[in-house]
C-alpha positions as CSV (number, residue, x, y, z in Angstrom):
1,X,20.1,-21.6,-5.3
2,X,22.4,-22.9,-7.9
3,X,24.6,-20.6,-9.6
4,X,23.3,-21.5,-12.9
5,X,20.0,-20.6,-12.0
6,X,21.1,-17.4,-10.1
7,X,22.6,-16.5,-13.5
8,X,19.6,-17.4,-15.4
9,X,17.2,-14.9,-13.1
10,X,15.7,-12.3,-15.0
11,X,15.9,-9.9,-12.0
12,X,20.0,-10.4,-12.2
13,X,19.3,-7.0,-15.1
14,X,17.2,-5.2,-12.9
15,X,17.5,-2.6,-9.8
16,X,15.1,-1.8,-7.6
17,X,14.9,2.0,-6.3
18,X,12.7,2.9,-3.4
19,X,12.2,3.6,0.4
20,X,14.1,1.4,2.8
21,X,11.6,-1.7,3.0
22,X,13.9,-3.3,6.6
23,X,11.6,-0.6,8.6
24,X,9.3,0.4,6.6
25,X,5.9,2.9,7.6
26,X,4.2,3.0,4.6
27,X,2.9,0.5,1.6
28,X,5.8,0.9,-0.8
29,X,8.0,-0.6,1.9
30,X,5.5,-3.1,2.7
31,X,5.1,-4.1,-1.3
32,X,9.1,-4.3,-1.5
33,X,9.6,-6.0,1.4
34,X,8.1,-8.9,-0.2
35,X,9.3,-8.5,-3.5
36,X,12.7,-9.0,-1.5
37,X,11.4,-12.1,0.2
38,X,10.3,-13.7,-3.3
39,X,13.0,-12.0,-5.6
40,X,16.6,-13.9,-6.2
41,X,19.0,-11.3,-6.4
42,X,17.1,-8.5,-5.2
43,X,19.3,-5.6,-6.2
44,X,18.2,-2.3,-4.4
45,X,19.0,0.9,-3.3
46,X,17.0,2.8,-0.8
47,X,16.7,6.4,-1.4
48,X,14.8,7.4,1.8
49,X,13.9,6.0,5.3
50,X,12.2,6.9,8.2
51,X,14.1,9.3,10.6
52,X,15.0,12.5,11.0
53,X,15.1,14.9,7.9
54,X,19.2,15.4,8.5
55,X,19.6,11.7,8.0
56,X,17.3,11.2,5.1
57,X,19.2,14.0,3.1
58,X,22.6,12.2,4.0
59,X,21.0,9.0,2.9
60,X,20.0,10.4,-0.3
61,X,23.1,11.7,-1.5
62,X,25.0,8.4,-0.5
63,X,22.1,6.2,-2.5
64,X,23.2,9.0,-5.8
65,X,26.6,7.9,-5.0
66,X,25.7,4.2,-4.6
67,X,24.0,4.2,-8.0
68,X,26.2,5.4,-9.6
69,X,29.4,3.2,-8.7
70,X,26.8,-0.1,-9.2
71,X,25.7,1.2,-12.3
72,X,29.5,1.6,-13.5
73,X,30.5,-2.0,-12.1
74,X,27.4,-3.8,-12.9
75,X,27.2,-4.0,-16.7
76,X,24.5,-6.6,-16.2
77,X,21.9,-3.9,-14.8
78,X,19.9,-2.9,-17.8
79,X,16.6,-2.2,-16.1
80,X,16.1,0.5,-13.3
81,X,12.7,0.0,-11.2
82,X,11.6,3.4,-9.9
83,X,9.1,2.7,-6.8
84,X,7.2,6.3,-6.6
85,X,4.7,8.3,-4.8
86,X,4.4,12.1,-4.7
87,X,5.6,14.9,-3.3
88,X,9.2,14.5,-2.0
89,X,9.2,11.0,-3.8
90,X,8.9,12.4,-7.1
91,X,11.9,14.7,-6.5
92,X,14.0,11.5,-5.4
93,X,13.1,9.2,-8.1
94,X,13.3,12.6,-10.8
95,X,17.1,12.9,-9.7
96,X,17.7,9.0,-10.4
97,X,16.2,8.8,-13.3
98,X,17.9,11.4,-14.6
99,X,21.3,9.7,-14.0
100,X,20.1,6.1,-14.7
101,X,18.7,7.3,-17.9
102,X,20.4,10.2,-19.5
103,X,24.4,9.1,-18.2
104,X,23.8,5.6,-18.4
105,X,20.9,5.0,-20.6
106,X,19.3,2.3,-18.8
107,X,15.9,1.6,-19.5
108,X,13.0,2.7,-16.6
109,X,10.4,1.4,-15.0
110,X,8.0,3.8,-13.2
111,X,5.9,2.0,-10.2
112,X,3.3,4.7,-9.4
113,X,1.7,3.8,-6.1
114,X,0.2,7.2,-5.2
115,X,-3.3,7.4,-4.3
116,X,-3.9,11.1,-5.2
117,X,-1.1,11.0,-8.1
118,X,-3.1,13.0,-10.7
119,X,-4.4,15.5,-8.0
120,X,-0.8,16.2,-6.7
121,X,0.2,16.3,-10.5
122,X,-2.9,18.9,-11.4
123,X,-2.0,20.9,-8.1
124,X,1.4,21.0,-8.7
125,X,3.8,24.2,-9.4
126,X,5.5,24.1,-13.3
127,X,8.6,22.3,-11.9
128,X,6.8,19.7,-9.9
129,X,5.0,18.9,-13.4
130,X,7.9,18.9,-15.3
131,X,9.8,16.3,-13.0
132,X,6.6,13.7,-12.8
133,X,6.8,14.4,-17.2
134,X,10.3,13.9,-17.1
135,X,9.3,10.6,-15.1
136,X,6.5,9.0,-16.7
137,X,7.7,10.0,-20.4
138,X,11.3,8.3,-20.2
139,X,10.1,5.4,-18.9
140,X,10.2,2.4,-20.9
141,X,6.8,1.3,-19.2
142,X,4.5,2.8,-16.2
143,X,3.1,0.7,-13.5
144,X,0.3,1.1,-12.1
145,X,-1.6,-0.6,-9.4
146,X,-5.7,-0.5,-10.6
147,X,-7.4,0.3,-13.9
148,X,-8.8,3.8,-13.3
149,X,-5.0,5.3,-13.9
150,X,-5.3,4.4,-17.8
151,X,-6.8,7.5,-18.7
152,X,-5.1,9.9,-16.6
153,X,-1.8,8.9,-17.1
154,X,-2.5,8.5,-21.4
155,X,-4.6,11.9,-21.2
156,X,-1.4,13.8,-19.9
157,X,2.0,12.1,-20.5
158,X,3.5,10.7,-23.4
159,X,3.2,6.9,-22.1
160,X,5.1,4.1,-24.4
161,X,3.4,1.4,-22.0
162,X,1.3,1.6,-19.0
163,X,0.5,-2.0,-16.9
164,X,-1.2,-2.8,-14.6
165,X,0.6,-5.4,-11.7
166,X,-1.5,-5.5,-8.3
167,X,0.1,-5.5,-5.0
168,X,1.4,-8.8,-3.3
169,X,0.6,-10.0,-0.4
170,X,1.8,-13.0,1.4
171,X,-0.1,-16.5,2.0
172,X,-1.4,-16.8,5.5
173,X,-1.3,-20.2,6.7
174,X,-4.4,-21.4,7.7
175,X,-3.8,-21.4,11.6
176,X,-3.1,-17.9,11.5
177,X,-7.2,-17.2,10.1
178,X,-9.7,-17.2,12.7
179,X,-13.1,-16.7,13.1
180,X,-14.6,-14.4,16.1
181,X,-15.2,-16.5,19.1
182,X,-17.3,-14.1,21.3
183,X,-20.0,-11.9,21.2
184,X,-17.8,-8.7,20.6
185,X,-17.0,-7.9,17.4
186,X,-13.4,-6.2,16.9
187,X,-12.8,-3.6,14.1
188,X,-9.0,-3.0,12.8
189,X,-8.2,0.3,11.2
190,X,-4.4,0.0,10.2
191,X,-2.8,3.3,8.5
192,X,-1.7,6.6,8.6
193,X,-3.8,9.0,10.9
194,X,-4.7,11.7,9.0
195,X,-8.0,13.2,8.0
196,X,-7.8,11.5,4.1
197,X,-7.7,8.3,5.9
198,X,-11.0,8.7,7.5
199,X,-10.3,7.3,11.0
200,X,-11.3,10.6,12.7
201,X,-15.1,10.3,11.0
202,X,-14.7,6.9,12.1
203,X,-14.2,7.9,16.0
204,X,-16.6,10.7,16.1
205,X,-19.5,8.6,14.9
206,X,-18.2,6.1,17.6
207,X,-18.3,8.9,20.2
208,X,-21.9,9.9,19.0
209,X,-23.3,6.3,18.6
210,X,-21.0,4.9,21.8
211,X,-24.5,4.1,24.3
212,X,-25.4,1.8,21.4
213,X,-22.2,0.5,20.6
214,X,-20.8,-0.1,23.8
215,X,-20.0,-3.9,24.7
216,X,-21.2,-4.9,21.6
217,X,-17.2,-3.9,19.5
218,X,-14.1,-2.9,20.1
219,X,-12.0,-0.5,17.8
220,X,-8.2,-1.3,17.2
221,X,-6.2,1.5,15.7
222,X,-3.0,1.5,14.5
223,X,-0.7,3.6,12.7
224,X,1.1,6.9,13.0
225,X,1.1,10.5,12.2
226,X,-1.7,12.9,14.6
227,X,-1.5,9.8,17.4
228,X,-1.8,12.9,20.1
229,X,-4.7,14.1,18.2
230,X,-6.0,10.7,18.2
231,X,-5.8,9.7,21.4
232,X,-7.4,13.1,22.8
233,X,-10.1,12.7,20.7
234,X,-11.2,9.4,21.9
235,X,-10.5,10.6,25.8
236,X,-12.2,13.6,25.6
237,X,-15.1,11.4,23.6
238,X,-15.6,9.2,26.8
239,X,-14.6,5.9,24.5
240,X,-11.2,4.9,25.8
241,X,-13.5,1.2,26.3
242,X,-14.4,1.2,22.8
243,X,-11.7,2.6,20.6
244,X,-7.6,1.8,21.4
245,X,-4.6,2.8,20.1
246,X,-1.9,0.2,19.5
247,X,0.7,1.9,17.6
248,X,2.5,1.0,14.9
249,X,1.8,-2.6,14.3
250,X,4.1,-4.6,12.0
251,X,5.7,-8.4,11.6
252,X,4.3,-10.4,14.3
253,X,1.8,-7.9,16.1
254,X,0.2,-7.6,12.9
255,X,-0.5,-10.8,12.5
256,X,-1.8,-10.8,16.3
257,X,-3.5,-8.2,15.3
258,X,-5.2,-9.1,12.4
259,X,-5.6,-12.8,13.8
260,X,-7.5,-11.4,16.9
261,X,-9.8,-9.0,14.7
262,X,-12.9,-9.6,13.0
263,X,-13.4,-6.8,9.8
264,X,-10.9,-4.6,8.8
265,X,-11.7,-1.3,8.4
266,X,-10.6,1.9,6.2
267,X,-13.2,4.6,6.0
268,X,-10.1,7.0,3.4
269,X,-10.9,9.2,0.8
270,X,-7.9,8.7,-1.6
271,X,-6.0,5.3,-2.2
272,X,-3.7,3.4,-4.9
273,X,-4.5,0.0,-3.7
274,X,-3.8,-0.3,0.0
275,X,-1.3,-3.2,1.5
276,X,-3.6,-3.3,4.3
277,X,-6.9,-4.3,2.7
278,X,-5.0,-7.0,0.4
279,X,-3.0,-8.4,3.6
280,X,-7.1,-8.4,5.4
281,X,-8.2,-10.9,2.5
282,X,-5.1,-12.8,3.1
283,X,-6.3,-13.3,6.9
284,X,-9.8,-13.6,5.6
285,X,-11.4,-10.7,7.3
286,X,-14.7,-8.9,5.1
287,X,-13.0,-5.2,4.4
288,X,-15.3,-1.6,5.4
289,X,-14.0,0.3,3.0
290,X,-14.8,3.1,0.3
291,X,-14.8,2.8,-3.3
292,X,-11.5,5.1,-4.4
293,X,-8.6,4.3,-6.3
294,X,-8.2,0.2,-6.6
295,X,-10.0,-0.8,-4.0
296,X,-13.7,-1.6,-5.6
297,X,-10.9,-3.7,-8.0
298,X,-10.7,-5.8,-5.0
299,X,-14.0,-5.2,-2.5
300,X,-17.1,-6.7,-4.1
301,X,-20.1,-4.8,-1.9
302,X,-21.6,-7.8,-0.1
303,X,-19.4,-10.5,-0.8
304,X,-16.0,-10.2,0.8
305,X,-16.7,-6.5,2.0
306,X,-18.7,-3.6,2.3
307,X,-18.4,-0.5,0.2
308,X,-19.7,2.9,1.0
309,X,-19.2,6.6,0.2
310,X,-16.1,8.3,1.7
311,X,-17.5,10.5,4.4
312,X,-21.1,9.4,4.7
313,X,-21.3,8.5,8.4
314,X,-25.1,7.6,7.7
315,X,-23.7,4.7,5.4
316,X,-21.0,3.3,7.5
317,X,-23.4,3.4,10.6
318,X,-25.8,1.5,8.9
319,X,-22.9,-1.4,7.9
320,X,-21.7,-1.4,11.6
321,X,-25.0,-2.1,12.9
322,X,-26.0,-4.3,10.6
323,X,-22.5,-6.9,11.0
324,X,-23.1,-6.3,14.9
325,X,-26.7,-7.5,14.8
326,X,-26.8,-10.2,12.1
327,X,-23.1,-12.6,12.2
328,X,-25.0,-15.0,9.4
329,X,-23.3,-13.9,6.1
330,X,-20.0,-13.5,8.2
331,X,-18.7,-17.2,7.6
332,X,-19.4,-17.1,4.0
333,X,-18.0,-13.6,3.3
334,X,-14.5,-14.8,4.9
335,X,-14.0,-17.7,2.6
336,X,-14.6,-15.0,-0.3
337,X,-12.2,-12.2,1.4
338,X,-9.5,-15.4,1.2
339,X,-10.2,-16.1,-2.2
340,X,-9.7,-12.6,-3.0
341,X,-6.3,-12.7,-1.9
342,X,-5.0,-15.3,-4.4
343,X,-4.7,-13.1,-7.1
344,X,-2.3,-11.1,-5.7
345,X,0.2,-13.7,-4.0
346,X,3.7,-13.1,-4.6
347,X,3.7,-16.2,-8.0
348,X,1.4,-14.2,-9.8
349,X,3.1,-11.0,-9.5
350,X,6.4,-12.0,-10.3
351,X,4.9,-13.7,-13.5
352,X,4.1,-10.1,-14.4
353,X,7.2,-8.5,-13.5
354,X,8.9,-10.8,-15.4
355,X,6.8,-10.4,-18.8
356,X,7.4,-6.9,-18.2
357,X,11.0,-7.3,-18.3
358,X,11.2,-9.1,-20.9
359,X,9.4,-7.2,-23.2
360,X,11.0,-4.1,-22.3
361,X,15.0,-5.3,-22.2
């Protein structure tokens, strides 16, 4: 890139705050890692990782002191972009904005990609509410990634602007989308396992329905979290030939992964709008999913996906069947899941991030 163009880039006033998207377990790393593949400069500072709790406090305190030398040398940073979730998020991204805002009175960005924000938020004790008010109210815009957070977040903060900019997700080339070649079908389930995500009502109605189900699918799971759980539960089910554990799939075992598959599958009970189902449509595999948070945004019931209601095994049984014993709408519903996924290529999203930016600085 030419230096006069590097110059000209509107993310040259902007630095991004966040989890360290290199190794990344979780969809705000996935969703910066390719802001950072389609961003030119890509300032950023991670404020947490993915090891032991020592390390993550020592990386903390160095990101505070990171951000604070850039933000004394770089005079061209006028925007801070806080990528947020809950919990010990909220605390990180509190302490930053503090300094970013109050000492050097930049202007913030909030990038709320919580699933279960407002429950955390209605839950939480007076501090915890003060922090996410201290967040949301001086920030020169919220980001949100579906619709349905208008209301909560107008209802209880003081919002100046609240947008709405999906998740990317990258183009697949068409090689890497295939079609199921044999008579098995193969589920994916790709996340964190843990109760909210659904995959253990997934396994138990495997283990109860398994003498219909056997050598008809195959269930790939991947993620992290209760993997001992996991894995007991689908040895002590008899279903070790059915449902597999894979691990933690990323970079080129995904797209094995998700090549080799046939539906993608997330049975959760709270979501933003999950990476996973948007990188599915990319690979043009129909999503089983539930209707929470973004996602019936982006799953049209019959078209490019099925939609039923989180925790009722009666409705997922019936749309496992019925994929397994009729393949005829299967063709059709691809081409639509990889339609889907063009909104919410990287172009389009930096065409948003950039009005933002503008209309903020």
């Amino acid at each position: 890139m030419s230096l006069s163009i590097y110059m000209a880039s509107p993310y040259n006033h902007v630095l991004y705050i966040g989890p360290d998207y290199r190794n990344h377990r979780g969809g705000i790393g996935a969703v910066l890692s390719i802001y950072a593949k389609n961003i030119e400069p890509f300032n950023f500072i991670a404020t947490n990782t993915y090891k032991n709790k020592f390390y993550e406090v020592f990386l903390f305190f160095a990101s505070l002191f990171k951000l604070v030398f850039l933000l004394f040398k770089d005079t061209n940073i006028r925007i801070v972009h806080l990528h947020g979730a809950k919990d010990g998020s909220i605390v990180r991204k509190f302490i930053v904005c503090f300094i970013a805002k109050k000492i050097f009175s930049k202007k913030i960005v909030f990038h709320s990609h919580a699933g279960a924000f407002d429950e955390f938020y209605q839950k939480g004790s007076g501090l915890y509410k003060y922090m996410c008010r201290f967040l949301v109210n001086n920030a020169e815009a919220v980001v949100v990634l579906s619709d349905r957070w208008n209301d909560f977040f107008e209802n209880n903060f003081r919002v100046k602007k609240i947008i709405v900019i999906r998740n990317p997700v990258e183009h697949r080339q068409p090689a890497a989308i295939s079609q199921k070649s044999n008579s098995v079908v193969t589920f994916l389930f790709l996340g964190r396992i843990a109760d909210h995500k659904g995959i253990f009502d997934l396994v138990n109605l495997v283990i109860e329905e398994q003498g219909s189900l056997r050598g008809k699918c195959k269930f790939l799971i991947g993620g992290n979290h209760e993997v001992d759980r996991l894995n007991k539960t689908i040895t002590e089910g008899g279903i070790e030939d059915l449902a597999e554990y894979i691990g933690w799939v990323q970079d080129d075992d995904k797209d094995r992964f998700f090549t080799m598959s046939d539906y993608f599958i997330l049975p959760t009970y709270h979501e933003a709008m999950p990476m996973t189902i948007l990188e599915a449509l990319s690979y043009g595999k129909p999503v089983i999913s539930t209707p929470v948070g973004g996602i019936p945004e982006v799953i049209e019931d019959n078209k490019n996906g099925y939609l039923f209601t989180p925790g009722d095994m009666t409705q997922l049984k019936k749309i496992i069947f019925e994929v397994l014993h009729d393949s005829s709408k299967y063709g059709s519903m691809s081409k639509q899941a990889m339609n889907s996924a063009r909104n919410f290529y990287p172009e389009s999203i930096k065409t948003e991030l950039e009005k933002l930016y503008s209309e903020i600085s």
